[in-house]
LOKE-934692 format. One record per residue (C-alpha): residue number from 0; residue in three letters; x negated, y, z. Coordinates in pm, 1 decimal, padded with zeros to 6 digits. Each point is the difference from the previous one (the first is absolute). Layout:
! LOKE-934692
NODE, NUM, ALA, X, Y, Z
...
//
This chain:
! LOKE-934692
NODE, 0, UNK, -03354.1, -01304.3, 02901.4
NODE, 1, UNK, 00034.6, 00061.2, -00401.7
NODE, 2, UNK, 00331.2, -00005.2, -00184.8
NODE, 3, UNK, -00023.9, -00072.5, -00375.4
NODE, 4, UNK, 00309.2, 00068.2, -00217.0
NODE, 5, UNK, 00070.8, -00288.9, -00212.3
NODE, 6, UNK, -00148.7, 00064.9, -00340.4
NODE, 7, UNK, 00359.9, 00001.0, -00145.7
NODE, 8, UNK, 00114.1, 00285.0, 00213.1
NODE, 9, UNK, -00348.1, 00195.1, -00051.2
NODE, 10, UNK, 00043.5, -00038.0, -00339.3
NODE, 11, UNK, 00315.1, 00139.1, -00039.7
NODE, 12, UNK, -00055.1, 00296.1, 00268.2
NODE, 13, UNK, -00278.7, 00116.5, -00252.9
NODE, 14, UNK, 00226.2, -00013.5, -00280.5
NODE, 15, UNK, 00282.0, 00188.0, 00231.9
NODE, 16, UNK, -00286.4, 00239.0, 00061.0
NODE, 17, UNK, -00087.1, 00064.5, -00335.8
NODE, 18, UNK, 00359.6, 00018.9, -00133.3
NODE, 19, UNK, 00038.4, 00272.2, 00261.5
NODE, 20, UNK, -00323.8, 00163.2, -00108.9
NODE, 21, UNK, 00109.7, 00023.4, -00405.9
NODE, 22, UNK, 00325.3, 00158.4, 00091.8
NODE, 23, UNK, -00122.3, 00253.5, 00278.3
NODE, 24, UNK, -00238.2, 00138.8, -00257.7
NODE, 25, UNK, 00286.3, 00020.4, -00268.5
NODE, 26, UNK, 00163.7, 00204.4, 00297.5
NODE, 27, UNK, -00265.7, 00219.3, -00004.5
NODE, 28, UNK, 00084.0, 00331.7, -00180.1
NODE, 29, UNK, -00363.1, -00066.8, -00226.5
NODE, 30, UNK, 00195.2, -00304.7, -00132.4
NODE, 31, UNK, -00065.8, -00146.9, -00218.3
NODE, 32, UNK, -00364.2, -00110.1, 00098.3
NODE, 33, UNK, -00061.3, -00239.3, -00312.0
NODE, 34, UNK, 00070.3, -00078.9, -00387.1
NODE, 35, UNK, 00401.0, -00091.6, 00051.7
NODE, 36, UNK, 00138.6, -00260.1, -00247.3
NODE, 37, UNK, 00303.9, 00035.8, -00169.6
NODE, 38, UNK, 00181.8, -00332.2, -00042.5
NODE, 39, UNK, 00214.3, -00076.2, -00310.7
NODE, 40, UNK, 00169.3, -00411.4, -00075.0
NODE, 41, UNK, 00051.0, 00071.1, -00340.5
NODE, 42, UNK, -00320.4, -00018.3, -00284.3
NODE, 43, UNK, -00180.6, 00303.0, -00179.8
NODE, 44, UNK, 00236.6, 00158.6, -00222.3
NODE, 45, UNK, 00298.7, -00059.3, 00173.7
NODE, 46, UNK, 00223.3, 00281.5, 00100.3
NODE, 47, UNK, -00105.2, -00045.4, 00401.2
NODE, 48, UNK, -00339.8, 00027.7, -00125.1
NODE, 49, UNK, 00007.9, 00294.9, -00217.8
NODE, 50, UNK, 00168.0, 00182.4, 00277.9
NODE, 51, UNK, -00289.1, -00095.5, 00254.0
NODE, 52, UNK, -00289.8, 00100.0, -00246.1
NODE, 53, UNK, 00185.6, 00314.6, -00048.3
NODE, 54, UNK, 00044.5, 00064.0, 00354.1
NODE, 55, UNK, -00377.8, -00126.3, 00122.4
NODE, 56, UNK, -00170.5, 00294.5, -00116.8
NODE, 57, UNK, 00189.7, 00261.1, 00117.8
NODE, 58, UNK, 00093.3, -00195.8, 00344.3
NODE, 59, UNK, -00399.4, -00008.4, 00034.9
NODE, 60, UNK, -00077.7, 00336.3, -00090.7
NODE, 61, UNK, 00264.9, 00086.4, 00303.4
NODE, 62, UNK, -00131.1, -00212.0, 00264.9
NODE, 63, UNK, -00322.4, 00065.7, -00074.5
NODE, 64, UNK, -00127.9, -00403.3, -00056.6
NODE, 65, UNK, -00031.3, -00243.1, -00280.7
NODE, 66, UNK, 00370.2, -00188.9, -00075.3
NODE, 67, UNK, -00006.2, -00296.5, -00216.3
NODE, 68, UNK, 00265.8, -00200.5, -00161.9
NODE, 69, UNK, -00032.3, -00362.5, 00074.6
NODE, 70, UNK, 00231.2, -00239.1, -00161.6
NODE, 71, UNK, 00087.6, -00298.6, 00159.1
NODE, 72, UNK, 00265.8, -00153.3, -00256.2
NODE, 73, UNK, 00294.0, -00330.8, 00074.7
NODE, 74, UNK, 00341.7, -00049.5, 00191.5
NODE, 75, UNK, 00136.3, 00353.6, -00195.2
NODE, 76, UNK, -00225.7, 00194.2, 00193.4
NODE, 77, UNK, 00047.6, -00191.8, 00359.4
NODE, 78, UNK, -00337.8, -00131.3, 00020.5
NODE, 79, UNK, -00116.5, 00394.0, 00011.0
NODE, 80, UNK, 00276.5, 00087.3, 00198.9
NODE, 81, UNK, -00092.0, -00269.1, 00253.9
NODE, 82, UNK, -00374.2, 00139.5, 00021.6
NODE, 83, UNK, 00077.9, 00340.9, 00058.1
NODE, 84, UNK, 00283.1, -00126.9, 00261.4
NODE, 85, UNK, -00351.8, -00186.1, 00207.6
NODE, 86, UNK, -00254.9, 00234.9, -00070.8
NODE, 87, UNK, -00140.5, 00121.1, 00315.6
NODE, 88, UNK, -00284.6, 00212.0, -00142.7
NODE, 89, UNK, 00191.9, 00344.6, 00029.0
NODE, 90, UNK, -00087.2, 00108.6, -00382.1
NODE, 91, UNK, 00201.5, -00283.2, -00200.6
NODE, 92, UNK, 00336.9, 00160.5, -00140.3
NODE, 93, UNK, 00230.2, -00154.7, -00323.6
NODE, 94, UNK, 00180.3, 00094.9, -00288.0
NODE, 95, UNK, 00315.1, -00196.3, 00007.7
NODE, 96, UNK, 00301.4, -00054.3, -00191.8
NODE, 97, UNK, 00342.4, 00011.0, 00182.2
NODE, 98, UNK, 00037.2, -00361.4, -00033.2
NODE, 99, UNK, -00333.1, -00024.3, 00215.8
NODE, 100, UNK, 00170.4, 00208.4, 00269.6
NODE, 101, UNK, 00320.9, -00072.7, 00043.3
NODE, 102, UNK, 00148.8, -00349.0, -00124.6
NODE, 103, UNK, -00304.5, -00268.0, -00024.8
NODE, 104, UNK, 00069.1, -00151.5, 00333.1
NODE, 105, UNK, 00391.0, -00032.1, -00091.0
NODE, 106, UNK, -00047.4, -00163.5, -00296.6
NODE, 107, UNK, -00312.3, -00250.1, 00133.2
NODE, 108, UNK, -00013.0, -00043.6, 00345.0
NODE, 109, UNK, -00309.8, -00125.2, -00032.6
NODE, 110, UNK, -00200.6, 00318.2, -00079.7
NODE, 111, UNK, -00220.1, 00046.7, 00249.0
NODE, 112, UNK, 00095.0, 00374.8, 00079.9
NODE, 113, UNK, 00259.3, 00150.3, 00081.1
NODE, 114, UNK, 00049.5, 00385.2, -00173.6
NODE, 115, UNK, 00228.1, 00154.8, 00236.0
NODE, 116, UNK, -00220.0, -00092.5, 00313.4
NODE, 117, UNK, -00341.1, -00053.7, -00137.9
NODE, 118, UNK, -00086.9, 00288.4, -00217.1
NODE, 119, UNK, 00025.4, 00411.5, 00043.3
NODE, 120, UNK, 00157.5, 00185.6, -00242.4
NODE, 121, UNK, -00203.6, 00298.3, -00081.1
NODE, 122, UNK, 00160.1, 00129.1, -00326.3
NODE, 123, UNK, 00214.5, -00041.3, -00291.0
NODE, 124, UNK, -00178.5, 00087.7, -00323.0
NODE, 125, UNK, 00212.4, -00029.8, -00227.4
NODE, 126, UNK, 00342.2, -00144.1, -00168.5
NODE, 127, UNK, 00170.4, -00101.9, -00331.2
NODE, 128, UNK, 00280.2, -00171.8, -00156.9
NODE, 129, UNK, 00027.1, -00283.9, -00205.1
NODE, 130, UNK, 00156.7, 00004.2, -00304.9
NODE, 131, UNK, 00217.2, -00289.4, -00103.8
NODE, 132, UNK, -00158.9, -00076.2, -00334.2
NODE, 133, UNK, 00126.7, -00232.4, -00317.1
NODE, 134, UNK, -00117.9, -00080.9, -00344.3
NODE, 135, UNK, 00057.0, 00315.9, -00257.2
NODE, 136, UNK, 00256.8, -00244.5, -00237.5
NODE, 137, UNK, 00200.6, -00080.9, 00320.4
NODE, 138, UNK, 00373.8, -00000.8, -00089.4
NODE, 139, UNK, 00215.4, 00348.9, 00102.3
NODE, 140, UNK, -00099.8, 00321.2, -00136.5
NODE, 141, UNK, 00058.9, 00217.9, 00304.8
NODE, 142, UNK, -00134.9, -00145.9, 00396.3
NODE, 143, UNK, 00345.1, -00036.6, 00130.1
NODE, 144, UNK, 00051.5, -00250.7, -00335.8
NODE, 145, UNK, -00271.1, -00149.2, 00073.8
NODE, 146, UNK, 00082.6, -00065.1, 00369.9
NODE, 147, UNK, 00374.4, -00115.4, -00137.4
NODE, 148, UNK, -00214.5, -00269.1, -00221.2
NODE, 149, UNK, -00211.8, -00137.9, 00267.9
NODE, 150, UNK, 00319.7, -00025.7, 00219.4
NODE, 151, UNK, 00139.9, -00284.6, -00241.4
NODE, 152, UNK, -00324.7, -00180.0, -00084.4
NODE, 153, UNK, -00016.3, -00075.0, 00351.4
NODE, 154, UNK, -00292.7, -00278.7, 00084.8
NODE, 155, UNK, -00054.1, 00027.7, -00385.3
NODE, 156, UNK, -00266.2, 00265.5, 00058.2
NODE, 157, UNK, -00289.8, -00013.3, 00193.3
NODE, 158, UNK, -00223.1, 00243.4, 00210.7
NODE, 159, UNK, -00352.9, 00033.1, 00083.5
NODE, 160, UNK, -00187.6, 00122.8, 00340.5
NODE, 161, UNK, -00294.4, -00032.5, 00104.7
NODE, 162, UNK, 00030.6, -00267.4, 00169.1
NODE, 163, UNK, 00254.1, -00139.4, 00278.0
NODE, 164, UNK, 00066.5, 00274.7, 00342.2
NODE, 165, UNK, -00163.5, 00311.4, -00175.9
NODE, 166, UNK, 00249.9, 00307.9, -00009.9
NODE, 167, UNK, 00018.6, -00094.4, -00351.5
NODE, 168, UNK, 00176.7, -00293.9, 00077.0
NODE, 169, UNK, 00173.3, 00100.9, 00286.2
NODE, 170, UNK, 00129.1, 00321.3, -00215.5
NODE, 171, UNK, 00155.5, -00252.1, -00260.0
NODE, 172, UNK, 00189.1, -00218.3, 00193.9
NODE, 173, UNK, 00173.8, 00352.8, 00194.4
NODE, 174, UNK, 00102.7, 00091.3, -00351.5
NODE, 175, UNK, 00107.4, -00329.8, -00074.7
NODE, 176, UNK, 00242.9, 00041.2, 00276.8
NODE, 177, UNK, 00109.7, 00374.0, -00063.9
NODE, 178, UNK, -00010.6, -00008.2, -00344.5
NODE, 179, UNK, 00188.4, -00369.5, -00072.1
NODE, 180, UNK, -00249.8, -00114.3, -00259.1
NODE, 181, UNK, -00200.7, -00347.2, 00028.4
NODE, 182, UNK, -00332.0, -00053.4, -00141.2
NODE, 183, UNK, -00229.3, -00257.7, 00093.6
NODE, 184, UNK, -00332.3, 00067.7, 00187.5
NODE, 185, UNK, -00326.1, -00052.3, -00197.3
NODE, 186, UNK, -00295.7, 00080.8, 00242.3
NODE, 187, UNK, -00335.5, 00088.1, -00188.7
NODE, 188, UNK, -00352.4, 00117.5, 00189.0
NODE, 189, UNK, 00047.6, 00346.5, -00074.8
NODE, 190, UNK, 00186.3, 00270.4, -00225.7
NODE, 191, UNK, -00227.9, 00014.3, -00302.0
NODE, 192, UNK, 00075.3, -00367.6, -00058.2
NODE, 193, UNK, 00396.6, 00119.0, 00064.4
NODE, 194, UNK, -00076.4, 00241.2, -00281.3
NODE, 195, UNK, -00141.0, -00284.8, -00238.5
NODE, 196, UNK, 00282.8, -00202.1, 00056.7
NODE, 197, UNK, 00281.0, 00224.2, -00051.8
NODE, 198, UNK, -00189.6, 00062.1, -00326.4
NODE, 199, UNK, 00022.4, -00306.8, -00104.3
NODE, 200, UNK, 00317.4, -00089.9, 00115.0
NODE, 201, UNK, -00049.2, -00204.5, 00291.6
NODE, 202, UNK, 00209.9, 00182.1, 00205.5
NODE, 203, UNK, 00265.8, 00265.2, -00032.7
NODE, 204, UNK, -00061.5, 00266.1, 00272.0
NODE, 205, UNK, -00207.7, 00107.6, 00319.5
NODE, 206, UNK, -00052.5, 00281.7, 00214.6
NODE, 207, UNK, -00347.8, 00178.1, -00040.6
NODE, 208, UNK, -00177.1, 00300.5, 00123.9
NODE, 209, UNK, 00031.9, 00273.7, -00211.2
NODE, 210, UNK, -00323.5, 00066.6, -00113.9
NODE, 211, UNK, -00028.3, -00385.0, -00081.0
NODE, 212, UNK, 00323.2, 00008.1, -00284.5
NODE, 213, UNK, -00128.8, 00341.6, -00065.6
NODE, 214, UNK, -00247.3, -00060.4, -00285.0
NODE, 215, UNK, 00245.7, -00311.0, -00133.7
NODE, 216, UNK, 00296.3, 00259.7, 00011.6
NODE, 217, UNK, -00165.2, 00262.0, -00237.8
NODE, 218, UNK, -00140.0, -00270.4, -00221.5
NODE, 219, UNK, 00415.6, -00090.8, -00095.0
NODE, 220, UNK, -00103.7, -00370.4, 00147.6
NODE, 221, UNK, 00169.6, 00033.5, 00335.6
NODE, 222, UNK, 00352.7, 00194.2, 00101.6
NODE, 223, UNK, 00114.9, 00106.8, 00375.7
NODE, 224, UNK, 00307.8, -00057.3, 00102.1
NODE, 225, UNK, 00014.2, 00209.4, 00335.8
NODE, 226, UNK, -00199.6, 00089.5, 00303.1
NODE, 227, UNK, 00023.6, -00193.1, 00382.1
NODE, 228, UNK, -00033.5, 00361.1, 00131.6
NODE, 229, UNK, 00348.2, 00187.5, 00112.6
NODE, 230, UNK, -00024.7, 00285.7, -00215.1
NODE, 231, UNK, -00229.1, 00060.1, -00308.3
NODE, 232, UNK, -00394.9, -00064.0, 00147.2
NODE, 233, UNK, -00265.5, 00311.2, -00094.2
NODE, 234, UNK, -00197.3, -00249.1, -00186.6
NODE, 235, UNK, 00197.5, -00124.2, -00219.7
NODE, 236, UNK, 00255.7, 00318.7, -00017.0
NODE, 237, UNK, 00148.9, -00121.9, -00353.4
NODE, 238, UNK, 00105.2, -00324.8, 00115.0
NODE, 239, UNK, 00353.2, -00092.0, 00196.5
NODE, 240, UNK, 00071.5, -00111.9, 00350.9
NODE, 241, UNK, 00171.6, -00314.2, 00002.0
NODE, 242, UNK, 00279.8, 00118.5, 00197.9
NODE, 243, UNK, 00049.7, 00294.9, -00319.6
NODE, 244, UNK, 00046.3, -00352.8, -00219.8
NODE, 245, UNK, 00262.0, -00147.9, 00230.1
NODE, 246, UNK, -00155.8, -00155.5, 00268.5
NODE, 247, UNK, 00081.7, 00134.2, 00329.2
NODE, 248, UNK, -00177.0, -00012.6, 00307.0
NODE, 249, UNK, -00322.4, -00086.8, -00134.8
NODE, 250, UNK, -00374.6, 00134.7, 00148.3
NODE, 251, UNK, -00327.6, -00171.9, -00023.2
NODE, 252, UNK, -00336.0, 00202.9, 00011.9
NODE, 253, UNK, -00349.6, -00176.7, -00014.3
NODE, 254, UNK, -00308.3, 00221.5, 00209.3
NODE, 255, UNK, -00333.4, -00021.5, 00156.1
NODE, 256, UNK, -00123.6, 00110.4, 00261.0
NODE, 257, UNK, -00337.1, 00002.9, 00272.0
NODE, 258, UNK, 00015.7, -00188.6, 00276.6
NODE, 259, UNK, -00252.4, -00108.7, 00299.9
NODE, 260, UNK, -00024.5, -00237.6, 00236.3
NODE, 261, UNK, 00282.0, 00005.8, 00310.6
NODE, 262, UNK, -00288.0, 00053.9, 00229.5
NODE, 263, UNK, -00131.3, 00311.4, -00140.6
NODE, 264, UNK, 00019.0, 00297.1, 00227.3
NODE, 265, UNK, 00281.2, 00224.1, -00067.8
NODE, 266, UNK, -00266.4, 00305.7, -00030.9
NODE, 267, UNK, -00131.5, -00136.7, -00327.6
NODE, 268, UNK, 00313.5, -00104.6, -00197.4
NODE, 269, UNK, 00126.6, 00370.0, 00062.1
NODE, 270, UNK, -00314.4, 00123.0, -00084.6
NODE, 271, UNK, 00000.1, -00263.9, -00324.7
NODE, 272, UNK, 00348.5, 00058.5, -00113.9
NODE, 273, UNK, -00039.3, 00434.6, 00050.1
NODE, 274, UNK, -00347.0, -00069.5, -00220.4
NODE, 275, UNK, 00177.7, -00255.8, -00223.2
NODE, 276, UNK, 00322.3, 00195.5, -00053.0
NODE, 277, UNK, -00187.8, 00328.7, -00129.8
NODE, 278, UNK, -00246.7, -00167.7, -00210.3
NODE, 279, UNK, 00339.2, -00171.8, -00200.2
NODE, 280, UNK, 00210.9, 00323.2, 00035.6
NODE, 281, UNK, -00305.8, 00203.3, -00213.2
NODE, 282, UNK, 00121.8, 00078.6, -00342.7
NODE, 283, UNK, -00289.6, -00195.6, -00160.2
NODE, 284, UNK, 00085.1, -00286.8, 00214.9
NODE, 285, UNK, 00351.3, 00013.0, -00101.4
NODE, 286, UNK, -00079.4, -00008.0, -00323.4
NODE, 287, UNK, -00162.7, -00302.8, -00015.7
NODE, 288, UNK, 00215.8, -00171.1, 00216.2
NODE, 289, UNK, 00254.6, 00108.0, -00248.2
NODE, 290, UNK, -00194.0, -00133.8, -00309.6
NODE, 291, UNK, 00051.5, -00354.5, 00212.7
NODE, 292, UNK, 00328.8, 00032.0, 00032.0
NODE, 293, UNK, 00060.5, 00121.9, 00383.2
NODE, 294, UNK, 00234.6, 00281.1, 00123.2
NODE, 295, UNK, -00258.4, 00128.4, 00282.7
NODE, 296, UNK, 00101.1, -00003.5, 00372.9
NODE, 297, UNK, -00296.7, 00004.7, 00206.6
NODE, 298, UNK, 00225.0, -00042.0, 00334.9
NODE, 299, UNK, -00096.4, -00033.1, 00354.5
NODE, 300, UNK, -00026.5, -00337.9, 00204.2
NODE, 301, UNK, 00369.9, 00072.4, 00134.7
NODE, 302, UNK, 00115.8, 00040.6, -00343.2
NODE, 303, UNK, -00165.0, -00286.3, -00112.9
NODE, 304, UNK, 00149.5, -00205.8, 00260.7
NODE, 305, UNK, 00326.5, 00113.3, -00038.2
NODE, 306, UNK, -00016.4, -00118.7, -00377.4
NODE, 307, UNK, -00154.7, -00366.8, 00107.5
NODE, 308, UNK, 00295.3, -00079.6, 00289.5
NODE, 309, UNK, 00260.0, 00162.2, -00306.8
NODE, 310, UNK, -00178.6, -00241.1, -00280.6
NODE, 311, UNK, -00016.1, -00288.0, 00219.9
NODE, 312, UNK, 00358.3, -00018.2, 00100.8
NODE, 313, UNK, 00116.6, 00060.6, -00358.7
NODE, 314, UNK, -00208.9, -00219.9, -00194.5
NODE, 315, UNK, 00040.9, -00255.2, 00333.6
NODE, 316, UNK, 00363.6, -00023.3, -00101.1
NODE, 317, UNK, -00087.8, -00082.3, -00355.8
NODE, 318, UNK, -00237.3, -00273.2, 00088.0
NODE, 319, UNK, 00287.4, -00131.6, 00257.1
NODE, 320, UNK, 00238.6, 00033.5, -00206.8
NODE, 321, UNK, -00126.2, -00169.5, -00267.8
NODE, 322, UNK, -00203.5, -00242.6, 00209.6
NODE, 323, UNK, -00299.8, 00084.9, -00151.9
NODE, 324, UNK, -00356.4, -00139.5, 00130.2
NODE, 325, UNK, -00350.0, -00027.5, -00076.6
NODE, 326, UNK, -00157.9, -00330.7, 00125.4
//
């Protein structure tokens, strides 16, 4: 007598089967076995991006097989995030922001990942600053004027981000509350229209990467108040913490970082974030991570997670607190 599985079941025991073969080959010491695709939610140009492409041909060189940067842009970078979470192919990896790994699922249930169980953190690249940033003929000479200013303007001023749950965002309304200043939230698709509109007046501060203000700063259009780091940040050495201008208690740091797939065998991310790690460390490497405005970390997938369960409980509170969400 003949027993047929229902085509249903055989369907999906295929699958199962060649789930199970992709990840036993990326087990294999030879891994990888085929061109692997790095993964970035942001478009060409954008500081995930330029990070990847700098990364891709050295990272190739390493493992010996073609990498390729393939952008898959929307939902700040969750739609990527989300396809590297279900990739079952053994060779997809991403280039995420911290946003990506830590808080998306607190601020929008909905996203259809979730960071801390889905993905494997394989190493943190690098990490920066942002610089709270206001129009050169803002009122106070000195940043702790300034600051004094913006406390009695309250919702008189206004503030740009990048748009509603990005650390931007999230890194205003903390120093709202620890600095006892007011301004109204303006979100805008991304920093270079911040830039244009602090420019021309539209709004009266923001926080920005440092190499972002950078060019704005020397050209006597733009001023920086402070830095979100604790102490003074390497890559912007000339510019204040906040807490040196008064405002105590204060830390925000944007990074990016590599990540793969839950599922992927713990023999590759090691072997990923030991490749990964000395490719970024590399003086040349450093560099040009520099030139884009990252302090280099190149840590290992422990690290990494340490700084995702830190990042998502602080920036958790913020969104809680504030009862912030993305719908």
């Amino acid at each position: 007598m003949k027993h047929f599985l229902p085509r249903r079941f055989a369907l999906a025991l295929l699958c199962g089967m060649a789930t199970n073969l992709a990840w036993s080959q990326a087990a294999n010491p030879a891994w990888p076995t085929q061109t692997v695709r790095l993964v970035v939610g942001f478009p060409a140009g954008s500081s995930p991006d330029l990070t990847a492409r700098a990364l891709a041909e050295p990272l190739s060189k390493a493992l010996g097989q073609n990498v390729i940067v393939d952008n898959k842009v929307g939902a700040g970078g969750n739609i990527a995030a989300d396809l590297v979470a279900k990739s079952t192919d053994g060779h997809t990896l991403g280039l995420m922001i911290n946003g990506n790994m830590t808080i998306a699922r607190i601020l929008n249930p909905k996203v259809p990942y979730d960071p801390l169980k889905d993905l494997a953190p394989i190493s943190l690249i690098g990490k920066a600053p942002l610089l709270l940033t206001v129009p050169v003929n803002s009122p106070g000479a000195t940043a702790a004027e300034w600051l004094s200013q913006a406390q009695k303007a309250g919702n008189q001023l206004s503030y740009a981000s990048p748009g509603v749950g990005t650390v931007a965002h999230l890194g205003m309304e903390l120093l709202k509350t620890k600095a006892d200043i007011a301004p109204v939230h303006v979100p805008y698709p991304g920093n270079p229209q911040i830039i244009t509109a602090m420019l021309g007046g539209q709004v009266q501060l923001a926080l920005l990467p440092p190499a972002l203000s950078a060019a704005q700063v020397r050209s006597g259009k733009l001023r920086v108040i402070g830095a979100s780091s604790t102490g003074r940040s390497p890559v912007a050495p000339e510019v204040p913490s906040l807490s040196e201008i008064g405002v105590k208690d204060y830390q925000l740091e944007i990074w990016n970082a590599v990540a793969a797939p839950a599922s992927m065998p713990a023999a590759v991310t090691n072997k990923l974030s030991a490749v990964i790690s000395e490719i970024v460390r590399a003086p040349e490497m450093r560099a040009r991570l520099f030139q884009q405005g990252w302090q280099v970390v190149g840590s290992s997938p422990e690290g990494l997670r340490n700084r995702i369960q830190s990042d998502t409980k602080a920036l958790g509170d913020i969104i809680r607190s504030q009862k912030i969400e993305v719908n």
